[in-house]
N, C-alpha and C positions, 0 to 999 in steps of 0.2 A: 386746314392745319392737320398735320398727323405727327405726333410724338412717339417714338419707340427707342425704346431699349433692348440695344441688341450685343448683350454680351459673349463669348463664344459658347458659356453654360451656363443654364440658371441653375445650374444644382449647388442648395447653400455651402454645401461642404465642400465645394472646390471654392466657394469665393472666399471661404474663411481659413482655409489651407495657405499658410504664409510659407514664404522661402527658409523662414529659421525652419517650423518645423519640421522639414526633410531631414533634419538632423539635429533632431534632439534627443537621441542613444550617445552620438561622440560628443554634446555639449555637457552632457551628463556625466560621464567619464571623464571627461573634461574637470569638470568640478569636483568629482572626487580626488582626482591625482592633485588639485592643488588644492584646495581644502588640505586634506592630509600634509603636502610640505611647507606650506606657510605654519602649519605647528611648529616644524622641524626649523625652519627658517627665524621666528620668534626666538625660540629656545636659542639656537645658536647664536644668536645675534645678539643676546643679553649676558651667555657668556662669553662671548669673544669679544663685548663692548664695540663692535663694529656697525657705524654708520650704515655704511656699504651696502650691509648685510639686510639691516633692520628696516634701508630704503627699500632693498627688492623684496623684504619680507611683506612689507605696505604695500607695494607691488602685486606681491600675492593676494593682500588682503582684499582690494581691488578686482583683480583678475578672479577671484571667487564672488563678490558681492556682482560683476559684470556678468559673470557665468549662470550666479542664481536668479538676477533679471530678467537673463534672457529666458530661461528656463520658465520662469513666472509669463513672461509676454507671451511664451507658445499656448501658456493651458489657457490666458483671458483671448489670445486671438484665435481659438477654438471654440470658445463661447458662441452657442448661436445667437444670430443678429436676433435685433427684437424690433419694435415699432419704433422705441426709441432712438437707438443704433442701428442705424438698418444694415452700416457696411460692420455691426460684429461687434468685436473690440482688438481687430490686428492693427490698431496702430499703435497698440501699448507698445511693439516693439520698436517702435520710434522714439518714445516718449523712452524707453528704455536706454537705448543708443545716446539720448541725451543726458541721462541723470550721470551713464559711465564716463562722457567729454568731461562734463563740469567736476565731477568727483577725480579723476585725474590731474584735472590743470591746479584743484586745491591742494592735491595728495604733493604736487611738485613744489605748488609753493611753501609749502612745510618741511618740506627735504630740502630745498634751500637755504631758510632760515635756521633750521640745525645746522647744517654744514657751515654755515656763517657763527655760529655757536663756537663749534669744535674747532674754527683755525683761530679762533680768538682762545681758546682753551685745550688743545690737543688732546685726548684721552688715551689712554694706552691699549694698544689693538691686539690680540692674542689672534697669529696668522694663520696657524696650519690647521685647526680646528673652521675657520674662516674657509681655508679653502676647498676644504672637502665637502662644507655645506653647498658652497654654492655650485660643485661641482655637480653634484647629486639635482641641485635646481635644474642646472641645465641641463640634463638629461629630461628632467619633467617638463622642460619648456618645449624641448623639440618634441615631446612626444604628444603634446597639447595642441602645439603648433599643427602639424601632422592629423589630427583628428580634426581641426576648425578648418584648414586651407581650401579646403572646396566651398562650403559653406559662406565662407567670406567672401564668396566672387556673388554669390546669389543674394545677401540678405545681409543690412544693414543693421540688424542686431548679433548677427555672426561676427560680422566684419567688424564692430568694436568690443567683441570678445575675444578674436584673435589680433587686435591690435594690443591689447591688453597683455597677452599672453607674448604678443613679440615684444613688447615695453620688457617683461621685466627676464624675457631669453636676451634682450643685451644689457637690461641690468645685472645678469648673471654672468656674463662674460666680463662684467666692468669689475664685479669684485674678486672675480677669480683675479685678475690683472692688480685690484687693490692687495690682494692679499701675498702674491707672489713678489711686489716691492715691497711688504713689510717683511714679511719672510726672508728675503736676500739683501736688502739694504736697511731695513729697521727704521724707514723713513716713516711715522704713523700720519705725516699730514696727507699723505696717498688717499687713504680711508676717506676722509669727508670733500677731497676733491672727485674723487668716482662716486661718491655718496650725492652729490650736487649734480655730474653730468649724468647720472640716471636718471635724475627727477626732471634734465633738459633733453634727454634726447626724447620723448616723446612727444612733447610739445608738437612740434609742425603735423604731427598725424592725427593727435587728437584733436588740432584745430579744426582738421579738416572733416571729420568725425561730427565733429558741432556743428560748421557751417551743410553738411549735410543732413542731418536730423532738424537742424532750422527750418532752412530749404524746404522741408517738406511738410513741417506744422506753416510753413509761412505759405502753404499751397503751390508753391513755385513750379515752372515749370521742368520736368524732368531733362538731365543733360543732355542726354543722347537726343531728345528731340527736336530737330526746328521746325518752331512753327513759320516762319516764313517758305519753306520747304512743302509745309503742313497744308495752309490756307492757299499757296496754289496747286497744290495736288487736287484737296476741292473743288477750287474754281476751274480747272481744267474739265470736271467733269461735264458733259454735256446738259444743256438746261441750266445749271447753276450762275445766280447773276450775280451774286453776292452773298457774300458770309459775317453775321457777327455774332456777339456773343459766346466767342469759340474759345475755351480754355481746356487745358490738357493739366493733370495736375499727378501727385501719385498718392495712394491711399496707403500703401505701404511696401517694403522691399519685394519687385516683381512685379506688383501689382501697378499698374498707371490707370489714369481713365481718364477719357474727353468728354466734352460735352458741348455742342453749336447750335446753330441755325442757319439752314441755309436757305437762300431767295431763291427758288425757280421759277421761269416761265410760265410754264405749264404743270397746274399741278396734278392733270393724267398722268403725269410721268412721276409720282412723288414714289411709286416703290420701284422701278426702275433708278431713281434715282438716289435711293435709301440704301441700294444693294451695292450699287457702283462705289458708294462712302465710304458702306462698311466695308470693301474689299480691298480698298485705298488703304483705309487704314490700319487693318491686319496685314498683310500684306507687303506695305511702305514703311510702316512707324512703329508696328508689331503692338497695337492699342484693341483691344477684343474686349473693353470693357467703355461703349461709346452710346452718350443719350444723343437723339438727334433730330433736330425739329423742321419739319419741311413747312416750307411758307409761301405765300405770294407777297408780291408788293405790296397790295391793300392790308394783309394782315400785318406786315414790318411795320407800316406807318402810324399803327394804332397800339402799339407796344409803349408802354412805359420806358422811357430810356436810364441806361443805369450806367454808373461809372467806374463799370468793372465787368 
């Protein structure tokens, strides 16, 4: 039997270096510029009595409590590992990506039920004050937007910070639009109908948001991989007679990791056939973080079998 671990570097501070924090300077700024206008966004929204308004200001409130998690998840996923935790603590920013899905899908259904509120009650909406706040938003959406867009292609706590902040740059588009029909047609049930489609257009993204952050406490195996793709790229290897126990999972945004056993022939060949794996797999499936167990037949048959 020989067991190794052959990551591309044992050095702890690359295994604890997650994809948020390559940028955690613009999630910081980030945070400040809305911090700062969800004040502005409150304040106007109480006196303009504008739904609209006070949906993207909770919007905001969100998009800061999303920003300050993620922020929180960089400094515990910089934490070094210890005996207990041996991979750290980077998957807080998973755990982070998820509290932002489920605190969104509730923030919508409450901006629903007020909107169902106000057509049953209409309240009077004071426009041009309305519109100049939200004007002012969108300028801090896209400039938020702009600091997160890279970041969100790498890391799964970025990527539901800058979902956040796209939620409520067209929640600010929706009330500039509620406000400009109150403003020229004095229609006020505008207001709590863009008050309502804020709270719905994000839904399908931050579903997706959820089923991804699940995905990955459920150890699932990551998108882009196939393992059927995976397990004959193995068995292709020469000597290799058979593979089980072979799961690929991800520990957090960037990071994947597998882990198998494979049956060879001969096991003179077991580092010859240890290097050929791990070359396969860095290489084919881009996995540099792989445990790997070379075996004979005799020792497979003597294994405990498990159902997983």
């Amino acid at each position: 039997m020989k067991e190794v671990d052959v990551p591309a570097s044992s050095s702890q501070n690359e295994v604890t270096l997650t994809a948020a924090g390559r940028h955690k300077s613009r999630l910081s700024v980030a945070l400040l510029l809305t911090t700062t206008f969800m004040a502005v966004e409150i304040v106007g929204g109480l006196w303009t009595n504008s739904l609209a308004l006070l949906a993207d200001a909770a919007h905001m409130m969100t998009d800061a409590g999303g920003l300050a998690l993620a922020l929180i998840a960089i400094r515990f996923s910089q934490r070094p590992r210890t005996p207990r935790n041996t991979f750290g603590y980077v998957r807080t920013e998973v755990l982070s990506a998820l509290i932002n899905a489920v605190v969104l899908l509730l923030l919508t259904i409450y901006i629903v039920y007020e909107a169902y509120q106000r057509f049953l009650d209409p309240p009077d909406v004071v426009g041009w004050p309305m519109l100049v706040v939200a004007v002012v938003g969108l300028s801090v959406n896209l400039i938020s937007m702009k600091l997160l867009s890279t970041g969100s292609a790498e890391s799964l706590n970025v990527k539901g910070a800058y979902f956040e902040v796209l939620a409520d740059m067209l929640g600010s588009l929706g009330v500039i639009v509620a406000a400009l029909v109150v403003v020229i047609t004095g229609w006020q049930l505008a207001d709590p109908i863009i008050g309502a489609g804020i709270g719905l257009l994000i839904v399908p993204r931050t579903w997706i948001l959820l089923k991804q952050a699940t995905h990955i406490l459920m150890e699932g195996t990551p998108p882009e991989i196939d393992m059927t793709l995976l397990e004959k790229a193995l068995l292709d290897i020469p000597g290799v007679i058979a593979i089980h126990d072979l799961h690929v999972w991800t520990i957090t945004s960037g990071a994947d990791a597998m882990s198998g056993h494979l049956v060879v022939a001969d096991m003179a060949s077991a580092q010859t056939t240890l290097a050929a794996a791990r070359d396969a797999l860095r290489t084919s499936f881009g996995l540099i973080h792989s445990t790997i167990q070379i075996e004979d037949k005799a020792l497979q048959n003597t294994e405990v079998k498990r159902t997983f």
